[in-house]
Every structure is written in C-alpha cells, then in structure tokens.
C-alpha positions in Angstrom: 151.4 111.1 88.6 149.1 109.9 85.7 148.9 106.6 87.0 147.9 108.0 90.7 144.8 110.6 89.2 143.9 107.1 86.8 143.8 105.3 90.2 141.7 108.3 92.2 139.2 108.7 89.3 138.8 105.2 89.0 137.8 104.8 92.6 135.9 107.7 92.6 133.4 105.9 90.0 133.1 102.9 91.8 132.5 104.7 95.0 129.6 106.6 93.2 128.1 103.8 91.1 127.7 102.1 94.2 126.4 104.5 96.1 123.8 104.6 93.3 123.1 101.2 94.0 122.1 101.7 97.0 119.6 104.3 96.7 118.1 102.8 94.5 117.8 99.7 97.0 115.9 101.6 99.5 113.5 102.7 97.1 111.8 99.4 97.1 109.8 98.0 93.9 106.7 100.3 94.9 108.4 102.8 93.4 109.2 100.7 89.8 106.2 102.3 88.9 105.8 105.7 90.1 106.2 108.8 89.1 109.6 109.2 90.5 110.9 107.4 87.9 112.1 108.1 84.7 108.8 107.8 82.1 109.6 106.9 78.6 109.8 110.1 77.3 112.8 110.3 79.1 111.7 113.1 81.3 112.0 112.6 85.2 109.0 114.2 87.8 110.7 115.1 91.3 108.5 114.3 94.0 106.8 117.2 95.2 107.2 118.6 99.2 104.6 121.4 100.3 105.8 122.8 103.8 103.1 124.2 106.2 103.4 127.9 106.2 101.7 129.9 109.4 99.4 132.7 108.8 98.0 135.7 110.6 93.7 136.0 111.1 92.9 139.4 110.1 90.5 138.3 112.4 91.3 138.9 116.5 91.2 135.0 117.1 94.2 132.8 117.8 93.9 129.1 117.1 96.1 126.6 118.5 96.3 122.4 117.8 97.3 119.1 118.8 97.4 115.8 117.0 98.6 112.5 118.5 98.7 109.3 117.1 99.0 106.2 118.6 100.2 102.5 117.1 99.0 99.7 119.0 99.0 96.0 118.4 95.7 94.3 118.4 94.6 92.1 121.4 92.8 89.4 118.8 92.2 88.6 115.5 89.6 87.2 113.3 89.9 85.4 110.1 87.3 84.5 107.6 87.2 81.8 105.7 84.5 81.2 102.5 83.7 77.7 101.9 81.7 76.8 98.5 80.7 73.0 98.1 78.6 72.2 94.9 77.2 68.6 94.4 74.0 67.1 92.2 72.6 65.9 95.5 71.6 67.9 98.3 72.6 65.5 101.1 75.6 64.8 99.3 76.8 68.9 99.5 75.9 68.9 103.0 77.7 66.1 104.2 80.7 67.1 102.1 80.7 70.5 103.7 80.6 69.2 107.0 83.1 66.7 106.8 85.6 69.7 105.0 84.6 72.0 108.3 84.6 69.3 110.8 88.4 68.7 109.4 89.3 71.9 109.9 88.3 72.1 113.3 90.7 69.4 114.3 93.3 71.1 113.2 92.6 74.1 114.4 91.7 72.5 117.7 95.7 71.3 116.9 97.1 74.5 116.9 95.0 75.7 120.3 92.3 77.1 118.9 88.6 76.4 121.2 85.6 75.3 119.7 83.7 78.8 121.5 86.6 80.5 119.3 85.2 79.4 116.0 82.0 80.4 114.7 80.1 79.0 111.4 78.1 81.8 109.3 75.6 79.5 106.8 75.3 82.3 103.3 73.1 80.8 101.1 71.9 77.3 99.8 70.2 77.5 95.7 69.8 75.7 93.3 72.0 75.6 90.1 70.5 75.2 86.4 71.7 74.6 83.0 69.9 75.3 79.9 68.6 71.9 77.8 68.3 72.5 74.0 64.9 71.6 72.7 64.8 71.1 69.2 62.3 71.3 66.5 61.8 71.6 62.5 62.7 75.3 62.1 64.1 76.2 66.1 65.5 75.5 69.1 64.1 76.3 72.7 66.6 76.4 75.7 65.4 75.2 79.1 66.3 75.5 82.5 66.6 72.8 84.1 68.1 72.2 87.8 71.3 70.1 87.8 72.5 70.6 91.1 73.3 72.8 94.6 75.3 75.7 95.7 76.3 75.6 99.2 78.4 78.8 100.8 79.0 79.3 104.3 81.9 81.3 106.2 83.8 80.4 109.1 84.9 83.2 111.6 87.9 82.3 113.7 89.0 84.1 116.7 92.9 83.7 117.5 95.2 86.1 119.7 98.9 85.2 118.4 99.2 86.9 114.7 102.0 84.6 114.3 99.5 81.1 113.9 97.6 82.8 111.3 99.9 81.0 108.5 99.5 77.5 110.6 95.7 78.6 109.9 95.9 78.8 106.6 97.8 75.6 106.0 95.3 73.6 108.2 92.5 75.5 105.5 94.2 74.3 102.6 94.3 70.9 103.6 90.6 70.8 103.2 90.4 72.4 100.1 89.7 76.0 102.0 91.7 78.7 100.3 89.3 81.7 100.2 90.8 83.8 103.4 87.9 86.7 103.1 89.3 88.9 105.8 91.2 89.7 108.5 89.7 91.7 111.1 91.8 93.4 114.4 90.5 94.1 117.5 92.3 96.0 120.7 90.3 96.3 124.2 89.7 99.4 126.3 90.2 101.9 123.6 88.2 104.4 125.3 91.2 103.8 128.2 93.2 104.3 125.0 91.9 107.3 123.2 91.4 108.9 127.2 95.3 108.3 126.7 95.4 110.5 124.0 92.9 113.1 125.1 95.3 114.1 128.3 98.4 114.3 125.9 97.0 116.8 123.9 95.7 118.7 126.7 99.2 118.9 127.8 100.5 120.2 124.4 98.3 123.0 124.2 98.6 124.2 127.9 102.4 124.0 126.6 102.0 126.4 124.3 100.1 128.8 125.9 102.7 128.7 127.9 104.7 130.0 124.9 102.4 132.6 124.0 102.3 134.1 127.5 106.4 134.1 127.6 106.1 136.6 124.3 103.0 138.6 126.0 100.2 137.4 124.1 98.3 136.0 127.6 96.0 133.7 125.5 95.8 131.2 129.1 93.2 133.7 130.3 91.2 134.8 127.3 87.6 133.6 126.3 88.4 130.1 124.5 86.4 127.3 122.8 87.2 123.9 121.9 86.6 121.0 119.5 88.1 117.6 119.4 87.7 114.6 117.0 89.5 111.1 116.8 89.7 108.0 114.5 90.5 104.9 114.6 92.7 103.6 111.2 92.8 99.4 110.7 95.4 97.5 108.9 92.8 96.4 106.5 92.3 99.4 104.9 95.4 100.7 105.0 96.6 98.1 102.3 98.0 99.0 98.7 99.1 97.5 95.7 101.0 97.3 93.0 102.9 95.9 90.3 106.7 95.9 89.9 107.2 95.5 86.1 108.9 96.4 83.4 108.2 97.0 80.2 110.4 97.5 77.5 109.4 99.3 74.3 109.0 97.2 71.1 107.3 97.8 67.7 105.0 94.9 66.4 104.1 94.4 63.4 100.4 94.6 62.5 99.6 91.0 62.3 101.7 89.9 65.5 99.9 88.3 68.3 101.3 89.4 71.7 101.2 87.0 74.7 100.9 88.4 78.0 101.9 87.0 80.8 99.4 86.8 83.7 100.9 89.2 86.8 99.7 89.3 89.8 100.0 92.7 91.6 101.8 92.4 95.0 100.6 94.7 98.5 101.8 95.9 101.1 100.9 97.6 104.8 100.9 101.4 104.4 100.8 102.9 107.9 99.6 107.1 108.5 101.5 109.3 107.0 103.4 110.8 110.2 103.6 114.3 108.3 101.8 117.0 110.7 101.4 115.3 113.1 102.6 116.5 116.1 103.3 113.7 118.9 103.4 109.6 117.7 103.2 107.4 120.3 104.9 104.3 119.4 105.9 105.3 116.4 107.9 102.2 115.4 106.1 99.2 113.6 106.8 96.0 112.8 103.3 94.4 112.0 100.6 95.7 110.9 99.1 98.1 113.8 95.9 99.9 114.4 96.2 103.6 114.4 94.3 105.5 116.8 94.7 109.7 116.2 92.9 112.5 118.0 93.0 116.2 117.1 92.2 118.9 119.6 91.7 122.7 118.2 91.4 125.5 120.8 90.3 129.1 119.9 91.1 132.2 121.8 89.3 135.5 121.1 91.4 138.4 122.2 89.9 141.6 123.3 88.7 144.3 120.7 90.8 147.4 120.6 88.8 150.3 122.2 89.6 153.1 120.3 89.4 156.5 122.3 87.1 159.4 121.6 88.2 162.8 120.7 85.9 165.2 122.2 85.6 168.4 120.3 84.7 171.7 122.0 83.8 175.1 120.7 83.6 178.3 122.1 80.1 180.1 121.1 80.1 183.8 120.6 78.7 184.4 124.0 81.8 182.9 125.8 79.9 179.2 126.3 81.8 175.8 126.0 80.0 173.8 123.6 80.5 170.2 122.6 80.5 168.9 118.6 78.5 165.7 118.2 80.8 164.1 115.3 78.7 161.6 114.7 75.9 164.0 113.5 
C-alpha cells in the first residue's frame, strides 16, 4: 500500500513539474523581463485585468458603439536601403557608388525585380575635414583642412512577394549594403476597404437597437446623432523590443572591474490588442499585417418626462370657483 501512494505521489510531481514547464514555454522570453516575473526581492506582481463595467447617464441619452478591425496583408512593399561611400577623391566616390548600386541592380534584376521598381534618392554630398596641428614656441593652432568626400544616397525598392525580401538583403550585402532603413506596406483600395467596415458597423448597431426595442426602450425611432472615426495601424510601428537576460546577483569588490558583454535587444511584431473590440475581421495572422479599425458611436435622446399639473381650486366666500396660481 506504501509502495502504491510512493508510486501516485511520485507521478503526481512529475505530472505537475511538467506542466510547469510548459507554461512557462508559452510565456515566451518577452516576458523574462516583465513584471510578471518574480523581481529580486522575491515578491511576484500579478498582471492586472480591468473589465468594462456599463453605466447609467443620469442624463436621458443612450449611447450605443461599434468597433471593427480588419487585418489585411499588404499588396507591395518598399525597402530602403542607405548607401555611404567615402573616398579622398571625388570622382573616385562617385564611381565607387555607382559601381556598388549598379551591382545591386543586377541582382535584383536576378530575383525579378524591374528597373521602374527601383528608385535612387541622392542625400547629400560634403566634404570631410581633419584638424592639422600647427605648432609654434609656446602653442599649438588646429586647422581644418579638407581630406576627403561623404557620399549618401538611398535606394527605394518596390517588391510584391514579402518572402524575396531576405533574397534582397543578401544581394545588398554583397555590395557592401547593409543599412535596411525601412520597410514600408502598402494595400490598394482602402477606401473599398474601410467602406467594408463602415457597413459592418452599421449592421451592429441596427442589431442592437433591435435589442433595445425587444425590452421596450424603442431607441430605432428616437432623435439620434452620429460620429465615426477610423485608423489605419502599420507593421512598422507596431514593433517592440526587448532583452531576454538574466542577471544573477553578485557582490564585487570595490576595486573589481566588471566586463559586460555587448547584448543586443531582440523585437518582435505586436499586432492591436483585440480587447474591446467588438468584431475582427481576419483575426488570424501570420505576417506582419496592416490594421485598419473604425469606430461608430450613435446617440439617442429619449423624450423628457412631462410631468402633469395639479390644478388647485378654491371656493371664494361668495360661492365662486377660483383657480391658485402655484407658481406665484
């Protein structure tokens, strides 16, 4: 009997441990370092939930909303490349940037990419300067003196298939390119789109109107105004980082010399927060989307309460009906 309880416990902590495990799997490393964790004061923060509560106007309005939010994949891309060349002789830069830029454009000619598809955006051309000592009996005197030229320029590359954009890259880096700037999305007929979005929320508030008149409040037919507003939310921005370390805690002496190691912090794609919001179209991503949300609000004013009068007659000492003004 001992032996059988030994045997149930023993599972029973292995069945637990590893359910630990895998918690703490799903967490990800974005959460190494957040509050969720355990500090090093040994205390532990819960994360916080606020729920939406409804309330009552003391007001006689009635306010009703819809938000929707779409995810849609972009139609094409754009990727910027900087370029820097730096040379003592001006024809020297230019030709070396040319050559750099012309080899790029073979291989991204390679990979399917049109010459009208690639646009080159010159920055600036100066001059770069070094200081010469002068010296004399009892100082020195530091000169500028021109040394050489700075040469930037960016290229813009339009592409429809997110998946070449590594192939990009590669072909950059084989011509000493690896400043990617930016990474711009684009989608086409987003007023199509967001007209999309506009009927679905109509449709959610005539749905609950249709609500209200089922318990008797017939807010379809009361005086109403309304107010919309939209957004549009791309990947670039919605980008976060972070570092996934961790530190133990030592005590150095006073004379010690600590080494760091350089770290650096990783990112990832953050989409909307789907909280409160009511209807997500497409709510599954895999890449990096852009977000499109609209919010409708409709206000119904409901009738005043007419209160009734009370009329207030006396009877004078000559046998007349007379009416009180109470507001005398």
């Amino acid at each position: 009997m001992k032996t059988n309880n030994s045997l149930f416990i023993s599972l029973f902590l292995i069945l637990f441990l590893f359910s630990s495990v895998c918690l703490a799997q799903n967490r990800a490393n974005y959460n190494y370092n957040n509050s969720e964790y355990i500090s090093n004061s040994g205390s532990a923060e819960m994360p916080s939930q606020t729920l939406p509560q409804a309330f009552i106007s003391t007001e006689n309005i009635i306010e009703l909303e819809a938000t929707v939010l779409m995810n849609v994949t972009a139609d094409e891309y754009v990727a910027m490349f900087h370029i820097e060349q730096k040379g003592q002789k001006l024809k020297d830069v230019q030709e070396n940037m040319d050559k750099r830029i012309a080899n790029f454009q073979k291989g991204l000619a390679e990979l399917g990419i049109k010459e009208d598809e690639i646009i080159i955006d010159f920055l600036s051309l100066v001059p770069e300067y070094e200081y010469d000592i002068e010296k004399k009996l009892f100082s020195k005197t530091y000169n500028e003196v021109p040394v050489g030229f700075e040469l930037k320029k960016n290229v813009h590359i339009r592409f429809k298939d997110n998946k070449i954009l590594d192939k990009i890259i590669a072909k950059a880096a084989e011509n000493e390119i690896y400043d990617l700037s930016k990474v711009e999305y684009f989608i086409n007929d987003t007023d199509i789109l967001y007209q999309k979005l506009r009927k679905k929320a109509f449709t959610m508030i005539a749905q609950k109107e249709k609500l209200y008149d089922s318990l008797n409040i017939k807010i379809s037919k009361l005086e109403k105004v309304a107010a919309e507003n939209f957004q549009t939310f791309f990947p670039f921005d919605r980008y976060r980082s972070y570092e996934a370390v961790s530190k133990g805690k030592t005590s150095f002496s006073k004379n010690s010399k600590i080494n760091n190691e350089n770290r650096s912090p990783s990112a990832f794609y953050e989409k909307l927060n789907y909280d409160n919001i009511e209807c997500i179209i497409n709510p599954t991503i895999l890449e990096p989307a852009v977000q499109l949300f609209f919010t409708l609000k409709v206000r119904y004013t409901l009738p005043k309460e007419e209160k009734e009068e009370k009329v207030i007659y006396i009877l004078t000492p000559t046998g007349e009906l007379k009416k009180v003004n109470l507001k005398e």
